[in-house]
C-alpha positions, 0 to 999 in steps of 0.5 A: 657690678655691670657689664656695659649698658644692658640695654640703658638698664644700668644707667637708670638703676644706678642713680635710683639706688643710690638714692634709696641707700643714702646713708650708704657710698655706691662703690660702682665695677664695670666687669669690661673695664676692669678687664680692658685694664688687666691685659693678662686676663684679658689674653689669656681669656681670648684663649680660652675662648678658643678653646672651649668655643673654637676659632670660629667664634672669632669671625662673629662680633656679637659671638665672640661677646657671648661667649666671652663672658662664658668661660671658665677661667672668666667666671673665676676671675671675676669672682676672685677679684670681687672677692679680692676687692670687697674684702678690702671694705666693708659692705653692706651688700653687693648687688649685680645686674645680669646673670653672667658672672658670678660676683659673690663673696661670703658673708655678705648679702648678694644680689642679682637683678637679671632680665633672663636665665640661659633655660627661659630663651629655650622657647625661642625658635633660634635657641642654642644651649650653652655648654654644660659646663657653662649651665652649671656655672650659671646655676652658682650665680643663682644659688650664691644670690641671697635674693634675685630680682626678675624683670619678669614672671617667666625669669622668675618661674624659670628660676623656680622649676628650671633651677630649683631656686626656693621661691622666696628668695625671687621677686618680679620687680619689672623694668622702665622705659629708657625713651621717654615722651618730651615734656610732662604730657606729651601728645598723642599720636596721630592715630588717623596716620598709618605709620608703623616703626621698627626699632632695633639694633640687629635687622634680621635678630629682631624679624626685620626680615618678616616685618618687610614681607609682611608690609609689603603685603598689607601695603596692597590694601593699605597704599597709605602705610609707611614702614619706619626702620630705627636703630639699624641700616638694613641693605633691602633695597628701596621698597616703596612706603620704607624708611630707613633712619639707621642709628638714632639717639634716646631723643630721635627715637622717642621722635620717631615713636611719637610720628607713629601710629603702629610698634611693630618688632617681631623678634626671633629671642627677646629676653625683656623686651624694653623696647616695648615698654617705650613704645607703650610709653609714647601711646602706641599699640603693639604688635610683638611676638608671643614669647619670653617676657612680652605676654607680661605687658602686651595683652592680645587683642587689648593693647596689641596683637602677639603672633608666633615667632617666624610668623608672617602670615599672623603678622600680616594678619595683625598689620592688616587688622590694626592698619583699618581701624584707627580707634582700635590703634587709639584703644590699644595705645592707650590701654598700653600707656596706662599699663607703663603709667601703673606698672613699668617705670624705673621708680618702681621697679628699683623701689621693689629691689631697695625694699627686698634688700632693707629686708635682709639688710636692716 
């Protein structure tokens, strides 16, 4: 069970799972069609929303969507349709990614791969607490899961002492990269340029704000250096050395990615962070925030540089340091594409989750 893309994590899992499963059928529920499809509890969710939430949550995309997802009456719709549904077959397992919902059914094996808990984003400076109620829903999804599978160590400590979830029944399986380098060894970047790429979808949400001043601060000293903005198509003007590339496909990215010499997202709340990963994926070093799940992958000072959130001081530090030494972007870049090699693709982290279900399963 899934809702919508989670950040291309679905569309990787899918095919690996099935594929670690052969002797069984993969019965796929995406949670928006289905409710796309039944208008009733689709209206009568809206409503809710503004009850529990307020009209207000209507003047904002990307509120509305959060808080859709968080009501009372969504949680038990989707758990009674799973319900209905799974009752009708017989199966082995279920498993869902992401932890907003609550597709468990009784006497069959569940399981959840998640990239966060409401309680781990605490740290992050914008954090707003859901209400109580919606943290007690939350609490189910965990406790129904026969096991959880965790991108990272901070999901799976939050789930430990923020949760009370035994150890046991969690296991940090990590994620993979969603851009992939062309060809089976693709080049190295060009490390003598001075190059450094933004890539998000949300420009403020992800520190496009605090890159820009620091850029335009280190750019005194470095009159060479470019800023390269993917994903979004910011209104900042047109300061010198900025290029703004706006929505791009997997391959125009990892095109971007491979023309710099410098990743560089100072995200306000990240959840994963898969974005890093690909860069480590293309050989580039890696300035990031200190934060959530990103001190799993980026060791400071050996294959990037973590500053705090908000920070532009420290970022401008971190470009400074990196834009004058085109070895150190070398050492870095590759310490990070060995990391991915070893630790962070797809392969292995669903090979974790097939073989924690054989465990319960056969």
């Amino acid at each position: 069970m899934t809702v919508r893309e989670f950040s291309g994590t679905n569309a990787r899992v899918r095919p690996l799972l099935e594929a670690g499963f052969p002797e069984l059928e993969c019965d796929h529920v995406d949670i928006p069609t289905w409710v796309r499809r039944d208008r009733r509890v689709l209206a009568t969710n809206l409503l809710r929303v503004a009850t529990e939430y307020g009209p207000a949550q209507f003047l904002d995309r990307r509120e509305l969507w959060g808080t859709f997802w968080r009501t009372d009456y969504m949680f038990r719709a989707v758990r009674q349709a799973m319900c209905a549904r799974i009752a009708s077959r017989g199966y082995a397992f279920t498993l869902q990614t992401q932890s907003i919902f609550d597709a468990s059914v009784p006497g069959v094996p569940h399981f959840v791969y998640t990239d966060n808990t409401e309680l781990a984003g605490s740290e992050s400076p914008d954090f707003r607490a859901s209400p109580e109620r919606w943290r007690r829903r939350e609490r189910e999804i965990y406790e129904h899961a026969t096991m959880i599978f965790t991108m990272s160590t901070n999901v799976s400590r939050s789930l430990s002492e923020q949760y009370g979830i035994a150890p046991d029944r969690i296991r940090c399986v990590g994620a993979g990269s969603n851009v992939d380098p062309a060809g089976a060894n693709p080049p190295a970047p060009d490390y003598a340029s001075q190059g450094i790429v933004f890539v998000g979808r949300e420009w403020e949400f992800k520190g496009g704000p605090e890159l820009l001043a620091a850029f335009e601060a280190v750019r005194e000293r470095h009159p060479a250096a470019t800023l390269t903005i993917v994903g979004c198509s910011p209104e900042i003007g047109s300061p010198k050395g900025v290029i703004v590339r706006g929505w791009c496909s997997h391959a125009e990215v990892s095109a971007e990615l491979s023309k710099a010499s410098i990743f560089c997202l100072p995200t306000r709340r990240e959840a994963f962070g898969i974005a890093f990963i690909e860069a480590f994926a293309h050989g580039l070093p890696v300035i990031a925030p200190s934060l959530g799940a990103i001190p799993d992958f980026v060791e400071d000072g050996t294959s990037g540089y973590l500053t705090p959130p908000g920070d532009v001081a420290a970022l401008t530090e971190a470009l400074d340091l990196l834009l004058g030494d085109a070895e150190r972007r070398h050492r870095f870049g590759e310490h990070g594409r060995r990391l991915v090699e070893q630790r962070y693709t797809w392969p292995h982290a669903v090979g974790e989750i097939v073989a924690g279900i054989r465990e319960v399963i056969v």
